[in-house]
C-alpha positions as CSV (number, residue, x, y, z in Angstrom):
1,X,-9.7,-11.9,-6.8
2,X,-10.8,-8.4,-5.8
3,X,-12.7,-6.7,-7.7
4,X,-11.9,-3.0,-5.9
5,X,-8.7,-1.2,-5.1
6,X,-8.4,1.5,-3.3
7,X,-6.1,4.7,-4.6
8,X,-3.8,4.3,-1.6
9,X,-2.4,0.9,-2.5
10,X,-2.3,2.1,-6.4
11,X,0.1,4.8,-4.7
12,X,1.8,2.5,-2.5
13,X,2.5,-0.1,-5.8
14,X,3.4,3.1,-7.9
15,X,5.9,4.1,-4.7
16,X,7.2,0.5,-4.7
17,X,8.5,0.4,-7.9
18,X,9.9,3.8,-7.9
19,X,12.2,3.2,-4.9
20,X,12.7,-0.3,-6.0
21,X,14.4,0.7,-8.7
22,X,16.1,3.0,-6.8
23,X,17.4,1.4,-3.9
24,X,18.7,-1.6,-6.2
25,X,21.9,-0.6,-5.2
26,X,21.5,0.5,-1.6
27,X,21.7,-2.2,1.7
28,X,18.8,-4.5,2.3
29,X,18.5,-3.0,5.4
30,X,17.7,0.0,3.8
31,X,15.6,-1.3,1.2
32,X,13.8,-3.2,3.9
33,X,13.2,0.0,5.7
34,X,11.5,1.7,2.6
35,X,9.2,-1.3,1.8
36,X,8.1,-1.4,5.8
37,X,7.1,2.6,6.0
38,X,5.6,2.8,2.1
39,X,3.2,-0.4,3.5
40,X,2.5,1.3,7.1
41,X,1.3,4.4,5.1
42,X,-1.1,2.1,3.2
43,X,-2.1,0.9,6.4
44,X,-2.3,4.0,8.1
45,X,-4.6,5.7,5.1
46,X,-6.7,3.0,4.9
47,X,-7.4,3.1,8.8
48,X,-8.3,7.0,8.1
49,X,-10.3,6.0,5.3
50,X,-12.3,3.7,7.3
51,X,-12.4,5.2,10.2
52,X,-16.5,6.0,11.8
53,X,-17.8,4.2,9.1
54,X,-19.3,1.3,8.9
55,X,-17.9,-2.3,7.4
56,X,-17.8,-2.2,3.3
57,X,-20.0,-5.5,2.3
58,X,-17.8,-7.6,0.0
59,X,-18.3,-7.1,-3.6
60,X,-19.0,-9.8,-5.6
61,X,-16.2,-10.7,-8.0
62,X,-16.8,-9.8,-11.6
């Protein structure tokens, strides 16, 4: 298991759940939609994140 997270995918999981709950009731398509551009935002913040630095060594697992 990991034994770091970073704060944008504690956002994202937070996001998740919030919407999740709210788009119970709305189309898949639409639910789909949400899940797809909350994730691409992780990915997108994480590329920022990392960008011009170097690789992060793995950590060992605790």
């Amino acid at each position: 298991m990991f034994s770091r997270v970073s704060p944008s995918r504690l956002v994202a999981l937070l996001v998740l759940v919030v919407t999740g709950s709210a788009l119970v009731r709305a189309s898949v398509l639409v639910a789909g939609l949400a899940a797809t551009l909350i994730l691409a935002g992780v990915a997108v913040a994480d590329g920022i994140r990392a960008y011009g630095k170097p690789p992060e060594p793995p950590a060992p697992s605790v």
